[in-house]
C-alpha positions as CSV (number, residue, x, y, z in Angstrom):
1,X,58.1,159.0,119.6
2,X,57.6,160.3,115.9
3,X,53.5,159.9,116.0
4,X,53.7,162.2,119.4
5,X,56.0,164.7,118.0
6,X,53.3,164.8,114.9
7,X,50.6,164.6,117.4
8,X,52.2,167.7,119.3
9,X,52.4,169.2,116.1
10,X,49.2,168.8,114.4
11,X,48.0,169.9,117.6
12,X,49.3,173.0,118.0
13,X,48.6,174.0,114.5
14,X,44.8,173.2,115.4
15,X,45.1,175.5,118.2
16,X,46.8,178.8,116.1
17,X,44.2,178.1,113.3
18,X,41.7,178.4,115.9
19,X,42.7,181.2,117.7
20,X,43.4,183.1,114.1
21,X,39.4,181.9,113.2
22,X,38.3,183.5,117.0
23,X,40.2,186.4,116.3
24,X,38.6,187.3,113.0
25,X,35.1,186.6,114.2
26,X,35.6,188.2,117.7
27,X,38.4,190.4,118.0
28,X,38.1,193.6,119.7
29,X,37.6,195.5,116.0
30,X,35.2,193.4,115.1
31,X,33.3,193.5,118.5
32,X,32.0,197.1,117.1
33,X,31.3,195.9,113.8
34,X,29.8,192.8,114.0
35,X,26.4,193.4,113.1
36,X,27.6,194.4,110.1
37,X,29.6,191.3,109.0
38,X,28.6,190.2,105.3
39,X,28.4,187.1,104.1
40,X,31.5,187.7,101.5
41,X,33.6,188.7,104.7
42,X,32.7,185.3,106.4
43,X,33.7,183.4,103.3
44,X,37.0,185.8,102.7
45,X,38.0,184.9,106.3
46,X,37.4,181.6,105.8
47,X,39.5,181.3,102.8
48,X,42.1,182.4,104.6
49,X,41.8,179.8,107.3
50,X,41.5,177.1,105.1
51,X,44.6,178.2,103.1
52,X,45.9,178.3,106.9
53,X,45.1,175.0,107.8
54,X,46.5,173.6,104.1
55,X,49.8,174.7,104.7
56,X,52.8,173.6,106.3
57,X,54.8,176.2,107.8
58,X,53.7,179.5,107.2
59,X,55.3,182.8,108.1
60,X,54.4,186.4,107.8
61,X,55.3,187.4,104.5
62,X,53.8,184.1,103.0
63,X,50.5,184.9,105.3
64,X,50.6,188.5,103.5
65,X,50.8,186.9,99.9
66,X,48.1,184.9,100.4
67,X,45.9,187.6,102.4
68,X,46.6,189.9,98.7
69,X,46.0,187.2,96.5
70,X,42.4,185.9,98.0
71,X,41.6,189.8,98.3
72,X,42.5,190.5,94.7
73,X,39.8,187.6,93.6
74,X,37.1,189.5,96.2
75,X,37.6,193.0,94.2
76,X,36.8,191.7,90.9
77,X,33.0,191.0,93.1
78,X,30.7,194.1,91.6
79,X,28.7,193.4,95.6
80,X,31.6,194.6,97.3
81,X,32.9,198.0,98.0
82,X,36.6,199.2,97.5
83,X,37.0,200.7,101.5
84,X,35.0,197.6,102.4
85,X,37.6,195.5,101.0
86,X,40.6,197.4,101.9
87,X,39.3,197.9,105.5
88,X,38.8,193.5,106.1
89,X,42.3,193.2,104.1
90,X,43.9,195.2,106.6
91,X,42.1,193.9,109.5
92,X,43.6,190.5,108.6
93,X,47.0,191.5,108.2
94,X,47.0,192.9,111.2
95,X,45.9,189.5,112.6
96,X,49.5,188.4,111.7
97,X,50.4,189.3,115.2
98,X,48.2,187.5,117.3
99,X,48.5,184.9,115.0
100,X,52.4,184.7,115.1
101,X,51.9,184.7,118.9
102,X,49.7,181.8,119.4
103,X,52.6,180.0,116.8
């Protein structure tokens, strides 16, 4: 009973890690802007996942922390523009919601 209760579990964390990682690559904002994806982007959003994935439980304001904290590492990039960064930090914030959904 316990290893399909952990089963269950690991499994639907899979599944909201997933979705999140669809989101972010395909979302309807990112539908327009897609072709102009950079490689730092790809690597911010995947940080996030990853830190996703590591984690137990996970709620919204611990979601935000860590969304701030990996941004903060990105600004101190000279390659990368202040709105550019703002604009993918709030795109992933806003992610909480669909995220929290698929939770």
């Amino acid at each position: 009973m316990k290893k399909t209760g952990k089963l269950i579990g690991a499994g639907i964390g899979l599944a909201a890690i997933t979705a999140a990682g669809a989101y972010f690559l395909y979302g309807e904002k990112n539908a327009k802007n897609r072709e102009r994806v950079f490689g730092w982007a790809l690597k911010m959003k995947g940080e996030v996942l990853e830190k996703m994935e590591a984690m137990k439980t996970i709620d919204r304001d611990t979601y935000l922390r860590m969304v701030d904290k990996i941004a903060e590492r990105y600004a101190k990039l000279e390659t990368i523009s202040a709105s550019e960064l703002r604009h993918l930090t709030v795109e992933l914030k806003n992610a909480w919601a669909h995220i929290d959904k698929k939770l």
